[in-house]
Residue, then its C-alpha position, 0 to 999 in steps of 0.5 A: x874031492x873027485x878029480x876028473x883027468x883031461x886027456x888028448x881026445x876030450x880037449x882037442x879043437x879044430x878050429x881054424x883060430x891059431x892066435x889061441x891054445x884052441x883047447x881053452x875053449x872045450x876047457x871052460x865047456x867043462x868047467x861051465x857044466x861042473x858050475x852048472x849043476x853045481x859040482x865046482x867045490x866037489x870036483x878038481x881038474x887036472x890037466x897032465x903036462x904031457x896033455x897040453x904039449x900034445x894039445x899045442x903039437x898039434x895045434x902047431x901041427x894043424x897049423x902047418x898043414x893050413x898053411x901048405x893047403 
């Protein structure tokens, strides 16, 4: 089994939506092409820990910053 690592960069959304974690969205991009061409039982994806506390960071961020606008 390959296992694909999700980082910061490929996840991150700059969608104005702050009632979801915004990277779910890009999340199921991925998982919908591995479906696709047909690679969902050869391929496993990790998403490290300190990858989703950033993604929500920034999110929080994001957030703030739209608000001070």
């Amino acid at each position: 089994m390959i296992s694909i690592i999700l980082d910061t960069n490929l996840l991150y959304s700059k969608s104005n939506n702050y009632t979801i974690a915004r990277f779910t969205e890009k999340l199921e991009d991925v998982i919908e092409q591995l479906e696709v061409n047909d690679f969902y039982d050869k391929v496993k994806v990790v998403i490290p820990q300190i990858v989703v506390n950033e993604l929500l960071k920034q999110q929080i961020d994001d957030g703030y910053a739209a608000i001070k606008l």
